[in-house]
C-alpha positions as semicolon CSV with decimal commas, in nm:
position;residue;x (nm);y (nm);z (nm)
1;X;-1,304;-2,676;0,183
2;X;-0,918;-2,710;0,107
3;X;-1,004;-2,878;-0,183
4;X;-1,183;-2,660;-0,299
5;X;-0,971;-2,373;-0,223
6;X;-0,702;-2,552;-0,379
7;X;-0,886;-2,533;-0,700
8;X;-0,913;-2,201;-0,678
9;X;-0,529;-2,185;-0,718
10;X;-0,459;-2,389;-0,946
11;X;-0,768;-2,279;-1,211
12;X;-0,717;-1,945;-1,119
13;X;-0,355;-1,968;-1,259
14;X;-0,420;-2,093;-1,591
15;X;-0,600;-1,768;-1,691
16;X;-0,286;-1,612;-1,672
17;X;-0,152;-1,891;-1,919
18;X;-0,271;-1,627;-2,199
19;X;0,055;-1,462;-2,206
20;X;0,246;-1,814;-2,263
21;X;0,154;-1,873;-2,587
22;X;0,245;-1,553;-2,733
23;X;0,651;-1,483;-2,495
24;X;0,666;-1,833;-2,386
25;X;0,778;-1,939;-2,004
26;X;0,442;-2,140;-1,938
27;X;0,502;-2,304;-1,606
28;X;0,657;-1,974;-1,494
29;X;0,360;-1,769;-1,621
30;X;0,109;-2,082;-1,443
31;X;0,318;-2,032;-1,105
32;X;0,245;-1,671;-1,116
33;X;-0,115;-1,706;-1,169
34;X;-0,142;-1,982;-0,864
35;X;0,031;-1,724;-0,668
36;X;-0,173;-1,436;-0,752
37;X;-0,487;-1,644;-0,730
38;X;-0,365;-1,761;-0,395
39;X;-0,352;-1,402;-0,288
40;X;-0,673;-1,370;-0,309
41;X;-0,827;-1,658;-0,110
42;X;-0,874;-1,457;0,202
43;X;-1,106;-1,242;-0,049
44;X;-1,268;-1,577;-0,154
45;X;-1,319;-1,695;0,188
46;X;-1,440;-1,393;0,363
47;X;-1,520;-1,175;0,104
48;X;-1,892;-1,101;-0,046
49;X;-2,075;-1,388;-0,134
50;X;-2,172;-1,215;-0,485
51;X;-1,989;-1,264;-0,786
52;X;-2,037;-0,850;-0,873
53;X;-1,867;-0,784;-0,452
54;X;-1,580;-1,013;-0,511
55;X;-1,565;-0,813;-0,875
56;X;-1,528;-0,541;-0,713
57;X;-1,236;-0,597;-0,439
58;X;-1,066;-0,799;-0,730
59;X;-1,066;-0,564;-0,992
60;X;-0,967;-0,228;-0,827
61;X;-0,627;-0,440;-0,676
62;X;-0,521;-0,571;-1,020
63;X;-0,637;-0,274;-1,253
64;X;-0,475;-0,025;-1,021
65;X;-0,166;-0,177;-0,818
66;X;-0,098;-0,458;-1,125
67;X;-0,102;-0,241;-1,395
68;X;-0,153;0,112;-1,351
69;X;0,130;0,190;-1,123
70;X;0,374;-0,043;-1,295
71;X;0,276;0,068;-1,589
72;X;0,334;0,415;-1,530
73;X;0,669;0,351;-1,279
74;X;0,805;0,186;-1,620
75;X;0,677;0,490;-1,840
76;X;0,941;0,691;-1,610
77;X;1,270;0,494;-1,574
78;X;1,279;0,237;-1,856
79;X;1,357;0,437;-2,177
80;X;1,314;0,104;-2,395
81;X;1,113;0,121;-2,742
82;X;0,936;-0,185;-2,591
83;X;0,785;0,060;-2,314
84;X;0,802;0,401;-2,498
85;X;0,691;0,354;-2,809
86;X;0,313;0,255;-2,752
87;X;0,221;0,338;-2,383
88;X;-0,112;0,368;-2,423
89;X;-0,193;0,019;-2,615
90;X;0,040;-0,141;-2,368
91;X;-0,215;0,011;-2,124
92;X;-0,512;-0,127;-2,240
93;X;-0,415;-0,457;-2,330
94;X;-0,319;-0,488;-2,037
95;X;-0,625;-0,364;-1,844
96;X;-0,788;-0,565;-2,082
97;X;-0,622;-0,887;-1,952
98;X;-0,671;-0,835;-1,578
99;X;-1,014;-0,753;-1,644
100;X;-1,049;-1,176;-1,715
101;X;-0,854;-1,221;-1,475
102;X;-1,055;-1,064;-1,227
103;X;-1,374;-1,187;-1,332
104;X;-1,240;-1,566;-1,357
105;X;-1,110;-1,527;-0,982
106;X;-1,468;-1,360;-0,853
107;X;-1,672;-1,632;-1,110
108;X;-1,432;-1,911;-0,933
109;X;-1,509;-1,810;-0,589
110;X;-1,900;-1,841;-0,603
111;X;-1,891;-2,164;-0,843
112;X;-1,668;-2,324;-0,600
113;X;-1,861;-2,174;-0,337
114;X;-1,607;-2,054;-0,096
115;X;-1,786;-1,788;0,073
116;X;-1,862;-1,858;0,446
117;X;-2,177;-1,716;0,556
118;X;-2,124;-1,513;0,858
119;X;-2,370;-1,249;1,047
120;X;-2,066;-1,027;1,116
121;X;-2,038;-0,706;1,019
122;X;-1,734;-0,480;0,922
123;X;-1,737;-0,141;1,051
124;X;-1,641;0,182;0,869
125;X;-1,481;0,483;0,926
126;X;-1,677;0,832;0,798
127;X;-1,639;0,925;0,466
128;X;-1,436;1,247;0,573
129;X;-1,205;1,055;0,835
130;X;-1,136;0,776;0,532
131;X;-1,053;1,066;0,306
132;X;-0,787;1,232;0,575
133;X;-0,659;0,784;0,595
134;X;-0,587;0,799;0,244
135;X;-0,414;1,118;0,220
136;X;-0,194;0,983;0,474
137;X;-0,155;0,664;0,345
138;X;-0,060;0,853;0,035
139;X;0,223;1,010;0,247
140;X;0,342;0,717;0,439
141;X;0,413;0,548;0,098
142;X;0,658;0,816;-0,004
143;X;0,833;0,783;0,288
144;X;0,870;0,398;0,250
145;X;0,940;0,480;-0,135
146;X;1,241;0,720;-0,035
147;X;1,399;0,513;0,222
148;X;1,376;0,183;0,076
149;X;1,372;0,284;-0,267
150;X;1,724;0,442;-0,192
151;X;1,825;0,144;-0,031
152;X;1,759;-0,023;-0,279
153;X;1,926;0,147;-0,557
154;X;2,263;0,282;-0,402
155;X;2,319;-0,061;-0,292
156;X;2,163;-0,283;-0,606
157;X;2,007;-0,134;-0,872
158;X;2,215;0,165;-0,984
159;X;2,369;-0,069;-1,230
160;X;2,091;-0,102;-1,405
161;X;1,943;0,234;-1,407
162;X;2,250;0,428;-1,402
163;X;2,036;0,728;-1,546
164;X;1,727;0,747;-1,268
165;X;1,857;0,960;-1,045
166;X;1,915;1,182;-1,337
167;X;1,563;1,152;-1,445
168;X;1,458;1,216;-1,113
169;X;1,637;1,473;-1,095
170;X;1,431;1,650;-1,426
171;X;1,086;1,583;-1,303
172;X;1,148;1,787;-0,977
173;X;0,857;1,858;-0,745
174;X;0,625;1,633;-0,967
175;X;0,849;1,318;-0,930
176;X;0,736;1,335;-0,546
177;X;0,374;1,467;-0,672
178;X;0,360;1,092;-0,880
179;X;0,485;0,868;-0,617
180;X;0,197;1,061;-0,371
181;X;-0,040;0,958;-0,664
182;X;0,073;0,658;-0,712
183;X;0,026;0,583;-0,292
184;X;-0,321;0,791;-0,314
185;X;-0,422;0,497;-0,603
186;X;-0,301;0,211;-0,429
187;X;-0,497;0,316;-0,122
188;X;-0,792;0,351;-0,268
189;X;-0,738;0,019;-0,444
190;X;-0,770;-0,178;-0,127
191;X;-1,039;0,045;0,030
192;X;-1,336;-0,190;-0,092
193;X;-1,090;-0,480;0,079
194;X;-1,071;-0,364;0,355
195;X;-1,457;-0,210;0,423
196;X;-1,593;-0,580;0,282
197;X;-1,344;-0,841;0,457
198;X;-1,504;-1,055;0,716
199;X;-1,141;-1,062;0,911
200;X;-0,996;-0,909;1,226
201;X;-0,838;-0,583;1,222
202;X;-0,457;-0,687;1,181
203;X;-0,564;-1,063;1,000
204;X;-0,704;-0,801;0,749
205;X;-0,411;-0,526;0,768
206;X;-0,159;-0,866;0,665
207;X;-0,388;-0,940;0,396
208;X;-0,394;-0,615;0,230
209;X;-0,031;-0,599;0,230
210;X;0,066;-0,893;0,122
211;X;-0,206;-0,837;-0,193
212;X;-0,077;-0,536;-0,249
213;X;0,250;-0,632;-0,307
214;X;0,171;-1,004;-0,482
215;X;0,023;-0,810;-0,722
216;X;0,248;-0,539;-0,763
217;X;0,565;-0,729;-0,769
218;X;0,572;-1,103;-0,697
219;X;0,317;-1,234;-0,984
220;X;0,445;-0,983;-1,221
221;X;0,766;-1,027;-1,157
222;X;0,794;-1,395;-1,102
223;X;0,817;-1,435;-1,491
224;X;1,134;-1,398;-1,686
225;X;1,110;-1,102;-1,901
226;X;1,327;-0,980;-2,194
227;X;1,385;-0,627;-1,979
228;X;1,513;-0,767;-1,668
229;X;1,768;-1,094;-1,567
230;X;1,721;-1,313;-1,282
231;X;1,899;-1,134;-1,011
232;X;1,704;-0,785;-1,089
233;X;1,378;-0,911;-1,080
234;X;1,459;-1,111;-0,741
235;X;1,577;-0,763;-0,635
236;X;1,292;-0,548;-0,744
237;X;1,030;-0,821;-0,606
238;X;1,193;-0,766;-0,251
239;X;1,220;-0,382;-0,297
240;X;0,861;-0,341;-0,365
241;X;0,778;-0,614;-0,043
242;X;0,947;-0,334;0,177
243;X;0,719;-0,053;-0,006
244;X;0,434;-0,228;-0,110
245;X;0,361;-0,453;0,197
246;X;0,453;-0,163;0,441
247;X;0,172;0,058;0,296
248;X;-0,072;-0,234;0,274
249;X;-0,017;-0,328;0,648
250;X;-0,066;0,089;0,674
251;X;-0,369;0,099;0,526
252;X;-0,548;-0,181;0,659
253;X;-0,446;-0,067;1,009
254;X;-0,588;0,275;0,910
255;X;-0,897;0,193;0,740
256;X;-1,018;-0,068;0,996
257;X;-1,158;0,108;1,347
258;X;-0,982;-0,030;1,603
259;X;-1,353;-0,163;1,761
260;X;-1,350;-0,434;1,502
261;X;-1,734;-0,579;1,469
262;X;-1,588;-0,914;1,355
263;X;-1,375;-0,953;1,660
264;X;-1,708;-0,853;1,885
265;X;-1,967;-1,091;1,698
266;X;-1,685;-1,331;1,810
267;X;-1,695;-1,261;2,189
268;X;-2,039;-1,261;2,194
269;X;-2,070;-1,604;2,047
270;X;-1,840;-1,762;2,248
271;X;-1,980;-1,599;2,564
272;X;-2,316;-1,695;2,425
């Protein structure tokens, strides 16, 4: 089995060699990829056994916390041609390129066979309570976006966006009303995590986080870029560990009753 997780990581990463050819950085861009794919081995492990289920905790994560909330953070505060000029083919091709990636991951996992069959089931909250979960979620990560966000940028990124509290500062009301979407998206990203992982309740919680904020910052960020040096992407990749992992852990708290079915079917064996 760790072999064959281990080749999960390391073909998993060289889908993400794509980018190489084109910008360059190859090992860095492999690295990311083994991280990323790494990320998602709990998925692999004790996810759906299906190639369309692991699809479909794969995708949502990389579509909507990879690119859709970076994309549109960057939209905001970066006023660079390289971001401004064509948003909406940056979009795409980006979606685009996650899209393989997520299907190479979810193809990986049943080739290599990683799924452990298991007669536990994960329990659910109501449709209505999981609604009210993600609204708060939604909150929770504005919160963790204010306070460590500020940290963050009185004490080491001001120099580089000298102008963001300005911009802020124009959007009014609605800059809060996109970081609540932006928490609202993420949430919802991880629900189908969450609802399908064969984990306990905090095992799964520490999962979602640490996906959520792998593929948010770490992977992306891992990779020298022509916008940002060394030391800012080492201190964004931190900054959105105290965001993105905190509203992970939230969420998978949340989402998960507290009378985990996993943990029971456990008991019961053993007591068996």
């Amino acid at each position: 089995m760790r072999l064959r997780v281990a080749l999960y990581c390391l073909l998993g990463g060289v889908v993400l060699l794509g980018p190489a050819l084109e910008v360059g950085h190859l090992l860095w861009w492999y690295l990311a990829g083994v991280i990323l794919a790494a990320s998602f081995v709990p998925v692999a492990l004790f996810g759906p056994r299906t190639v369309r289920g692991q699809f479909g905790i794969i995708f949502p994560i990389l579509f909507i916390v990879t690119v859709l909330t970076t994309w549109s953070e960057a939209l905001v505060f970066v006023k660079l041609p390289l971001i401004q000029e064509h948003p909406m083919r940056n979009l795409f091709s980006e979606t685009a390129f996650y899209l393989v990636v997520a299907i190479v991951l979810a193809v990986l996992s049943r080739a290599l066979k990683l799924t452990e069959d298991s007669l536990s089931t994960v329990p659910r909250h109501s449709l209505a309570k999981t609604a009210a979960i993600l609204v708060i979620c939604a909150a929770a990560y504005m919160v963790y976006y204010l306070v460590f966000g500020a940290i963050a940028y009185q004490w080491f990124t001001k120099v580089y966006y000298p102008d963001a509290a300005a911009l802020a500062g124009r959007l009014g009301p609605w800059f809060w009303g996109i970081q609540f979407a932006r928490g609202l998206l993420m949430t919802l990203a991880v629900v189908p995590l969450v609802y399908r992982l064969r984990m306990g309740r905090l095992e799964t919680a520490i999962c979602t986080g640490m996906l959520v904020w792998v593929a948010g910052g770490l992977a992306p960020l891992i990779v020298p870029n022509a916008l940002m040096g060394t030391a800012q992407r080492f201190i964004h990749i931190v900054e959105i560990f105290t965001q993105n992992f905190a509203l992970g852990l939230t969420a998978g708290l949340l989402l998960r009753p507290k009378s985990d079915a996993t943990e029971d079917s456990r008991h019961l064996s053993t007591a068996a």
